[in-house]
C-alpha positions as a Markdown table, in Angstrom:
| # | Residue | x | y | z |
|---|---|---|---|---|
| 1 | Unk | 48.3 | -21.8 | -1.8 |
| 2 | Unk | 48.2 | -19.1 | -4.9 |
| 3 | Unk | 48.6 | -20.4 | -8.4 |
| 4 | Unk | 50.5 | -17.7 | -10.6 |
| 5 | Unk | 51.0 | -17.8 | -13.9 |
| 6 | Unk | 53.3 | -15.9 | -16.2 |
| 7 | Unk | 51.8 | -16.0 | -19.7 |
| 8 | Unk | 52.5 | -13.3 | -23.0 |
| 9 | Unk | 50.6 | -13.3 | -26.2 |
| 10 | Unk | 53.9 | -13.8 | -28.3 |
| 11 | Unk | 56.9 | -15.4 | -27.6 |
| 12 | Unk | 60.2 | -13.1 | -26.8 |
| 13 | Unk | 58.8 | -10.7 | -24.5 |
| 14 | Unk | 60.9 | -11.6 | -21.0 |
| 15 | Unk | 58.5 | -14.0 | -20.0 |
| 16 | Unk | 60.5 | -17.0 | -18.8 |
| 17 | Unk | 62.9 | -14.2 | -17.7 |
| 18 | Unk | 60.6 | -12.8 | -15.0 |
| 19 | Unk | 59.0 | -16.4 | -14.2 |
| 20 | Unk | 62.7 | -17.6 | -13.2 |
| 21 | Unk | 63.1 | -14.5 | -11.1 |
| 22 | Unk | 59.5 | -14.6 | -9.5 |
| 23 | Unk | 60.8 | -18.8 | -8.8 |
| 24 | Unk | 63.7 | -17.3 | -6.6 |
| 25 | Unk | 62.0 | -14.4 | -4.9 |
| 26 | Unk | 59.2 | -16.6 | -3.4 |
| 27 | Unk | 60.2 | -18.3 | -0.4 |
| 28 | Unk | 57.3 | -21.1 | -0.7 |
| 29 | Unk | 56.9 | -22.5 | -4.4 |
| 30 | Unk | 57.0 | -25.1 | -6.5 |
| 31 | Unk | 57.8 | -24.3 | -10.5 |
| 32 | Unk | 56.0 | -25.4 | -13.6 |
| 33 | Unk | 57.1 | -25.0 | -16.9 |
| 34 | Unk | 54.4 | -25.0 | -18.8 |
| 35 | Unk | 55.6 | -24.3 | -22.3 |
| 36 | Unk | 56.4 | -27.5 | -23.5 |
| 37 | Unk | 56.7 | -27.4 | -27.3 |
| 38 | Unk | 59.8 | -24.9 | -26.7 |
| 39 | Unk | 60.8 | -25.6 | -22.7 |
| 40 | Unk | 63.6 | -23.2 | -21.8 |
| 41 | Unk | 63.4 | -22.4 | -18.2 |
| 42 | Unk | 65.4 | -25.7 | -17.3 |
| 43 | Unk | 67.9 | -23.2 | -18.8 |
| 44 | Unk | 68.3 | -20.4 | -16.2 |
| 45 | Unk | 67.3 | -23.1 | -13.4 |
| 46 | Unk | 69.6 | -25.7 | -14.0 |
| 47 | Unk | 67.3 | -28.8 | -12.6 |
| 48 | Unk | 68.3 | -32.5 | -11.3 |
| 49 | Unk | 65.9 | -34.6 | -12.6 |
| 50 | Unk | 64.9 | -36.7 | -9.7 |
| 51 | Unk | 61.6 | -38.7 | -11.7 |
| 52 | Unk | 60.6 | -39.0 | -15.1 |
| 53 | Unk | 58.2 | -40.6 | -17.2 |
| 54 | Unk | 56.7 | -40.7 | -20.5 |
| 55 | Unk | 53.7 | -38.8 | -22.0 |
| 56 | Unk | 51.4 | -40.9 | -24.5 |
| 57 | Unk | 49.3 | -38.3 | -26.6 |
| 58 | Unk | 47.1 | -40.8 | -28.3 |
| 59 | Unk | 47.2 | -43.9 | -30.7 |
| 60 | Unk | 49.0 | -44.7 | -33.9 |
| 61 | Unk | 47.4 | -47.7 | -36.2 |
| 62 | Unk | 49.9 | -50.4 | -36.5 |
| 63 | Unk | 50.0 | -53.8 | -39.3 |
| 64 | Unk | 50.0 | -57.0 | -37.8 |
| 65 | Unk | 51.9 | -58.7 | -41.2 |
| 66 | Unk | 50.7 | -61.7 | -40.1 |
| 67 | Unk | 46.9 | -61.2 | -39.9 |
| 68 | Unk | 47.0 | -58.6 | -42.9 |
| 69 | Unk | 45.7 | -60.3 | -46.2 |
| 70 | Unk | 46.4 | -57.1 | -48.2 |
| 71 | Unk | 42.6 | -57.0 | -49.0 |
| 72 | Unk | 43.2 | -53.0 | -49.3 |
| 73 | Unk | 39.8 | -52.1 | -47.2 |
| 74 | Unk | 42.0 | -50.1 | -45.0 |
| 75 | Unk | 43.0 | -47.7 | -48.2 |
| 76 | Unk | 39.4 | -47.0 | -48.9 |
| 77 | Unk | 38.8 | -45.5 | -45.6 |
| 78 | Unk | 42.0 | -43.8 | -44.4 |
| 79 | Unk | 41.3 | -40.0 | -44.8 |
| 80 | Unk | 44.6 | -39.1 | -44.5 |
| 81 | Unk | 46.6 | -40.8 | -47.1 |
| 82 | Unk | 48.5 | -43.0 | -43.9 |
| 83 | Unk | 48.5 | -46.1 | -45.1 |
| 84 | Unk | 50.8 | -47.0 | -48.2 |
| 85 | Unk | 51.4 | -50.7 | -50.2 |
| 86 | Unk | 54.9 | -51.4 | -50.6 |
| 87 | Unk | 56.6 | -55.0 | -52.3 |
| 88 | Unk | 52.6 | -56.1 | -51.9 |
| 89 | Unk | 51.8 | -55.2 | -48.3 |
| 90 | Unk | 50.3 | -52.4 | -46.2 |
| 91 | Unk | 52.5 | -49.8 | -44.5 |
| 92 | Unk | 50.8 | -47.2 | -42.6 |
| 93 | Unk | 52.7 | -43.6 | -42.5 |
| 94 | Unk | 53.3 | -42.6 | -38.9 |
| 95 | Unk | 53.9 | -39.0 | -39.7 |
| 96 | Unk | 50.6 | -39.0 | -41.4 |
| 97 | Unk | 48.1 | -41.0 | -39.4 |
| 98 | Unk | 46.5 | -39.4 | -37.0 |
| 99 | Unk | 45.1 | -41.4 | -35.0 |
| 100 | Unk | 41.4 | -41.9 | -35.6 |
| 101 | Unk | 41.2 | -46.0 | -35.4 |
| 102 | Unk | 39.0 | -46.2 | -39.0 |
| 103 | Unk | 41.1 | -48.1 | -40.4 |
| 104 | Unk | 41.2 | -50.6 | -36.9 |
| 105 | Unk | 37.9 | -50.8 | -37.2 |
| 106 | Unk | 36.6 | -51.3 | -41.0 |
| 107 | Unk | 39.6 | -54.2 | -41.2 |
| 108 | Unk | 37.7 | -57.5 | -41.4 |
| 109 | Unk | 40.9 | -59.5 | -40.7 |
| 110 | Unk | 41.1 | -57.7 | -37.3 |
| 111 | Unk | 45.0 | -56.7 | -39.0 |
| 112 | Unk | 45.2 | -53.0 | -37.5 |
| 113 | Unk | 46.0 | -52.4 | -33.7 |
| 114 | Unk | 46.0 | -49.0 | -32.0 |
| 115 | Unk | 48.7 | -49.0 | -29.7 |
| 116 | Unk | 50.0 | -45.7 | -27.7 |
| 117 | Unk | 52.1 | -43.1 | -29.1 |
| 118 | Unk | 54.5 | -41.8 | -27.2 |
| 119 | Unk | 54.6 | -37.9 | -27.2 |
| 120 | Unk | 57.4 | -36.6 | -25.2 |
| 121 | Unk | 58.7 | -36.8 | -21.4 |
| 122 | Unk | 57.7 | -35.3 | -17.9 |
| 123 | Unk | 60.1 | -34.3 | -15.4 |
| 124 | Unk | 60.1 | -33.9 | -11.9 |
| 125 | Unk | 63.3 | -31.9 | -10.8 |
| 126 | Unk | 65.0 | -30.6 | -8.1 |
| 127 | Unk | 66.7 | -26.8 | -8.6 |
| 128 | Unk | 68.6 | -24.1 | -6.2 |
| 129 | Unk | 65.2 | -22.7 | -5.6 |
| 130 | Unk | 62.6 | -25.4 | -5.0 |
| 131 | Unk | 61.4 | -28.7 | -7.0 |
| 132 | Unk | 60.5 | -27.8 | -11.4 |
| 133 | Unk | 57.9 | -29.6 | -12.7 |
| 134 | Unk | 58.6 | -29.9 | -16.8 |
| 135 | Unk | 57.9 | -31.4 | -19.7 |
| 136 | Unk | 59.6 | -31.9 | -23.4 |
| 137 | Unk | 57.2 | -32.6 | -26.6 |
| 138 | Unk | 58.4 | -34.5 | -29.3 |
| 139 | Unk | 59.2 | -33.1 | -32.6 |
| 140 | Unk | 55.8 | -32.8 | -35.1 |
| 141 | Unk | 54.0 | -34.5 | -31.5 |
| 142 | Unk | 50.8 | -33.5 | -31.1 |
| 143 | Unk | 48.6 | -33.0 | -27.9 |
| 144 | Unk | 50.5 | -30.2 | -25.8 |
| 145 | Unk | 47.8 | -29.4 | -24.1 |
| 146 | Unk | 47.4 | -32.7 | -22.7 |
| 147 | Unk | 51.2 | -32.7 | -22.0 |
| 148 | Unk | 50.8 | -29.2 | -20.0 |
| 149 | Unk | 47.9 | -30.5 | -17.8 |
| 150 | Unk | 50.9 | -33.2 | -17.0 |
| 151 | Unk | 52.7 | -31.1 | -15.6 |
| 152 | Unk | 50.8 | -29.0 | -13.7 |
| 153 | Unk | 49.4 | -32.1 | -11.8 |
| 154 | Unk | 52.8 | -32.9 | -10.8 |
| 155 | Unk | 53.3 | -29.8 | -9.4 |
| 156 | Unk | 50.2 | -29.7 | -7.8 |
| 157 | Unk | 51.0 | -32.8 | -6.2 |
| 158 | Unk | 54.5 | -31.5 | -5.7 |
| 159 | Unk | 53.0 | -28.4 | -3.9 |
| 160 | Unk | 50.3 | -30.1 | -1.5 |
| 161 | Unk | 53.1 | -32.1 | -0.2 |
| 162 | Unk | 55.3 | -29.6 | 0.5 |
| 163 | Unk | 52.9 | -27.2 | 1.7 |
| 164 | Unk | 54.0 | -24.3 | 0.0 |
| 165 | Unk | 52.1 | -20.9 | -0.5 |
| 166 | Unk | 53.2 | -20.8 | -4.5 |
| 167 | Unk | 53.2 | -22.7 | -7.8 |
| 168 | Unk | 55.0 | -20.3 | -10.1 |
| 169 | Unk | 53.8 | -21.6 | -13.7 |
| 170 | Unk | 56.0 | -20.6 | -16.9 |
| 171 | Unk | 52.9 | -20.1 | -19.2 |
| 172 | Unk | 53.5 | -20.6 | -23.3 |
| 173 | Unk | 53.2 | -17.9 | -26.2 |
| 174 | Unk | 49.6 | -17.2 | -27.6 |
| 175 | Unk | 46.2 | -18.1 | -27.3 |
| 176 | Unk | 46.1 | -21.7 | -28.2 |
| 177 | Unk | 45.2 | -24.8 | -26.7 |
| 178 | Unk | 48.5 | -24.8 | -24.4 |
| 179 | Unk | 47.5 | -21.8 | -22.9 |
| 180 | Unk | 44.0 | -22.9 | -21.6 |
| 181 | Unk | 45.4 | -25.9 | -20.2 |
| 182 | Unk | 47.8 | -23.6 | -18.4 |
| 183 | Unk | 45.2 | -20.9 | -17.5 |
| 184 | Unk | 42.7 | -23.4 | -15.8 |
| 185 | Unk | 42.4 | -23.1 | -12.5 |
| 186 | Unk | 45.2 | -20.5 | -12.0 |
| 187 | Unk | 44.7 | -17.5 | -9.0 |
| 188 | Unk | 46.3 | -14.9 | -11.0 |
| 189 | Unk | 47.7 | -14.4 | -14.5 |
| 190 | Unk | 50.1 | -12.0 | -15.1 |
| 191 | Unk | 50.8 | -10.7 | -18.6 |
| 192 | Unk | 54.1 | -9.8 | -20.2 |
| 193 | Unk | 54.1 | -7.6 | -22.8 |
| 194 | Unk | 56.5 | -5.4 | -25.0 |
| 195 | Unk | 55.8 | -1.6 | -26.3 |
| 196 | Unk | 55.6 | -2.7 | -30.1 |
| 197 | Unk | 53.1 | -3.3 | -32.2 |
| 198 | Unk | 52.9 | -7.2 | -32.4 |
| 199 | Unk | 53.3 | -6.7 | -28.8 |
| 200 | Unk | 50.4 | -4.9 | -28.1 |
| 201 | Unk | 47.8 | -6.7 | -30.4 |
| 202 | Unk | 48.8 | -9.9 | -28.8 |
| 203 | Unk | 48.4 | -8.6 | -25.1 |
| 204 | Unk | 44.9 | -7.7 | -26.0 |
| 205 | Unk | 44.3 | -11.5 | -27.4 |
| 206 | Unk | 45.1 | -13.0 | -24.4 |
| 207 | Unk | 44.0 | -10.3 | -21.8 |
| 208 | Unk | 40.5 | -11.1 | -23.6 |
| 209 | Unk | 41.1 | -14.9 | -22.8 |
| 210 | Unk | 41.6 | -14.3 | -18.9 |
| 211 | Unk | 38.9 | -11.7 | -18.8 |
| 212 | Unk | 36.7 | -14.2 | -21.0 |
| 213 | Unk | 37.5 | -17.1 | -17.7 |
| 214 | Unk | 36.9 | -14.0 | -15.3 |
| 215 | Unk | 41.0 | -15.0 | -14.0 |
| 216 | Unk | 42.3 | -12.3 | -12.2 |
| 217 | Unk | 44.9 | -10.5 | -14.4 |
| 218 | Unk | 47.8 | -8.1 | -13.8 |
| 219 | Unk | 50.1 | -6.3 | -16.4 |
| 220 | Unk | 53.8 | -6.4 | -17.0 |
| 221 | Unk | 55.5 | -4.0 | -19.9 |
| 222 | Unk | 59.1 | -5.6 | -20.3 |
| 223 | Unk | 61.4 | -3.2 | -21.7 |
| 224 | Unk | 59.1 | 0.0 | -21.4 |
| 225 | Unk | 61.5 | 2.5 | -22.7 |
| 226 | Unk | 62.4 | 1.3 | -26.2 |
| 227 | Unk | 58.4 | 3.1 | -27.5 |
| 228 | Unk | 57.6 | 5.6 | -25.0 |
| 229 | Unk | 54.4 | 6.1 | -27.5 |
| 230 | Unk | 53.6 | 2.3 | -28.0 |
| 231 | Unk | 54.2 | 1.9 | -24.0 |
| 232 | Unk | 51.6 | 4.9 | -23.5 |
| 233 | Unk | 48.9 | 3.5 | -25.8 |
| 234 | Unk | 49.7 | -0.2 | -24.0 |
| 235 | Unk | 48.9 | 2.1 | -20.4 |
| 236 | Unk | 46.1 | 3.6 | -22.1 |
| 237 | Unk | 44.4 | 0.1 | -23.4 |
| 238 | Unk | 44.6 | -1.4 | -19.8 |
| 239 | Unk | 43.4 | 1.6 | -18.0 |
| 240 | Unk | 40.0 | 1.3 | -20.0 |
| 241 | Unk | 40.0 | -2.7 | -19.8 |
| 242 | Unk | 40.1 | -2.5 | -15.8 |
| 243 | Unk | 43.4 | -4.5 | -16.2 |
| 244 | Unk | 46.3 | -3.2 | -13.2 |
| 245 | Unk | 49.5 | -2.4 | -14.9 |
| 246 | Unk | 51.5 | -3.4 | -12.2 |
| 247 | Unk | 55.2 | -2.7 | -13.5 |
| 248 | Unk | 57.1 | -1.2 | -16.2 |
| 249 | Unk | 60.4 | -2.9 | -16.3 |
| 250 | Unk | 63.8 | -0.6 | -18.3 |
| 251 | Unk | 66.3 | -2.4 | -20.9 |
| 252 | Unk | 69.0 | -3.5 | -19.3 |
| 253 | Unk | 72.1 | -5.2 | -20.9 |
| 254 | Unk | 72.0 | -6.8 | -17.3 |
| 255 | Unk | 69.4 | -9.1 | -18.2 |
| 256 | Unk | 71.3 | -10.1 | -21.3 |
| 257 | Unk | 74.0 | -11.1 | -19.4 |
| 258 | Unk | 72.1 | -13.1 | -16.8 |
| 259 | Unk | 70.7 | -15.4 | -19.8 |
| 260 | Unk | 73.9 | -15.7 | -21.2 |
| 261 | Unk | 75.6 | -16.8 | -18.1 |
| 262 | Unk | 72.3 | -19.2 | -17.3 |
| 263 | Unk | 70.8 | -17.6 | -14.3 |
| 264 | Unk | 68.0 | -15.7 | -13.1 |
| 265 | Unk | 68.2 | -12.1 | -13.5 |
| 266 | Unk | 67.9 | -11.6 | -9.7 |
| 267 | Unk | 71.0 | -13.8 | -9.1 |
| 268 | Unk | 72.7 | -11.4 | -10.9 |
| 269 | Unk | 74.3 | -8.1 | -10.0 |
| 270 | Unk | 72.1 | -5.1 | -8.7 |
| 271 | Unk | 70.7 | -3.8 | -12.0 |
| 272 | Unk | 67.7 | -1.5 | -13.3 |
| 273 | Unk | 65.4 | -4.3 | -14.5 |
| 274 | Unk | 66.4 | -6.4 | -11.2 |
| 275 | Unk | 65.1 | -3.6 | -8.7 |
| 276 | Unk | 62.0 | -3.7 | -11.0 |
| 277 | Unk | 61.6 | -7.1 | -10.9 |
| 278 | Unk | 61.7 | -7.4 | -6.9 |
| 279 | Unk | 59.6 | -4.6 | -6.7 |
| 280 | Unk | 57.1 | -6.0 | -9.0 |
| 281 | Unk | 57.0 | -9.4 | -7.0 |
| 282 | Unk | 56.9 | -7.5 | -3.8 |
| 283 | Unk | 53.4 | -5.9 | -5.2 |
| 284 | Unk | 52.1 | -9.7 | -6.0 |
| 285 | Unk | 52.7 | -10.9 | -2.9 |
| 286 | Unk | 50.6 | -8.3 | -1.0 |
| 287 | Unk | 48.0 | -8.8 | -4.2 |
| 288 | Unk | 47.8 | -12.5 | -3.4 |
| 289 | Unk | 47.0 | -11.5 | 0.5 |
| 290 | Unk | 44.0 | -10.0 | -0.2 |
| 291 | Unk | 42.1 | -13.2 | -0.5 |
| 292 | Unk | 38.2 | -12.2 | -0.8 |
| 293 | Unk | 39.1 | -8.6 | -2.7 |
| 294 | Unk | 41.8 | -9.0 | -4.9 |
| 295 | Unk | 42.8 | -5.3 | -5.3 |
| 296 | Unk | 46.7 | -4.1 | -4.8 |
| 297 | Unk | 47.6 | -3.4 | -1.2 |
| 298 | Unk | 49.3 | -0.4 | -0.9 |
């Protein structure tokens, strides 16, 4: 079983657009969707949720009125400004605490509790194309990271009891703490980029991060032919890095219509960018073969 995952340095460069293909072309997979501050693939996928649960990110501080004398200890050592006096008792600020259990433990009247905070949900779901493990964050919740390593144990678990020979992961945007957690462990990253400027400073940021956790990594430009001079200097950049660029997919206001229309682009009709597409996961496939020398089969 190969892990795969689709990951760009920015957001808006095709990514979850070639992940949903890549999740019908394999035969054998189970999907993650690892971007969980701004899920979307549910979108082209159209998932049944079959199991759900909810994600706890850490601890909020909480007033038991009843224990609280209003001695105002927890004021002196809040470092965040959380905890406010109103009509002569303490209020703590959920939106500002963050979590760090001072105040629970400097009260003398044993008044503050840390009780979980609930970050967002995990789904398990069932789709057209195999079983989608995926997650939503709450709004200003922290800890996506944690919320992503959710996810991919589901699928994981997902995956060993199907038996498949895939789990297709729908990386996020950037370099952040989301992205390790969705980089660990992974066979193969592949990289999406775009031929402008933006695009190509952030494909070297996270190229770097694979290369720096020696992860296999392959190259995608999406939309090639809008900078013929940006996509040559993108070539150029992964020809000295050692990085295979292994597909250089046309605009095509195919693909626009598949997103509008909520399906993957290779459900759609025959197009430029779907031919590419197949052909690109046709070239993974034989890639993930070669098990001991991961070079590209011809």
């Amino acid at each position: 079983m190969k892990t795969i995952v689709v990951i760009s340095g920015k957001g808006g460069t095709g990514k979850t657009v070639i992940a949903s293909s890549f999740a019908v072309l394999a035969k054998s997979k189970v999907i993650a969707d690892a971007d969980v501050d701004a899920s979307n693939l549910y979108l082209v996928l159209n998932p049944k949720v079959e199991d759900k649960g909810y994600f706890v990110g850490g601890k909020k501080a909480k007033v038991d009125e009843e224990k609280c004398v209003g001695c105002g200890k927890c004021l002196e050592v809040c470092r965040f400004d959380a905890i406010e006096v109103s009509n002569g008792k303490i209020h703590i600020n959920e939106i500002s605490c963050e979590g760090c259990g001072v105040c629970h433990l400097e009260c003398p009247y044993s008044a503050i509790q840390m009780i979980d905070d609930v970050s967002g949900e995990w789904f398990v779901s069932n789709t057209l194309y195999g079983h989608l493990a995926h997650a939503k964050l709450g709004i200003a919740k922290e800890n996506s990271g944690k919320l992503v390593t959710t996810v991919r144990q589901k699928a994981q678990s997902l995956a060993e009891n199907e038996n498949v020979d895939y789990i297709i992961i729908d990386g996020p945007p950037g370099i952040g703490c989301p992205v390790l957690a969705s980089l660990t462990g992974v066979d193969l990253a592949i990289i999406v980029t775009e031929p402008t400027l933006s695009g190509i400073s952030d494909m070297e940021r996270i190229i770097k991060v694979t290369q720096h956790f020696s992860i296999k990594t392959l190259c995608v430009i999406n939309k090639f032919d809008i900078n013929f001079e940006n996509t040559y200097l993108i070539e150029q950049w992964c020809n000295q890095n050692n990085i295979t660029m292994i597909g250089e997919i046309p605009f095509d206001k195919k693909v626009i219509d598949s997103v509008v229309k909520g399906i993957p682009v290779v459900c759609n009709e025959e197009g430029v960018a779907n031919d590419e597409i197949r052909r690109i996961w046709s070239k993974i496939e034989k890639f993930c073969l070669v098990v001991n020398d991961f070079k590209i089969v011809p």
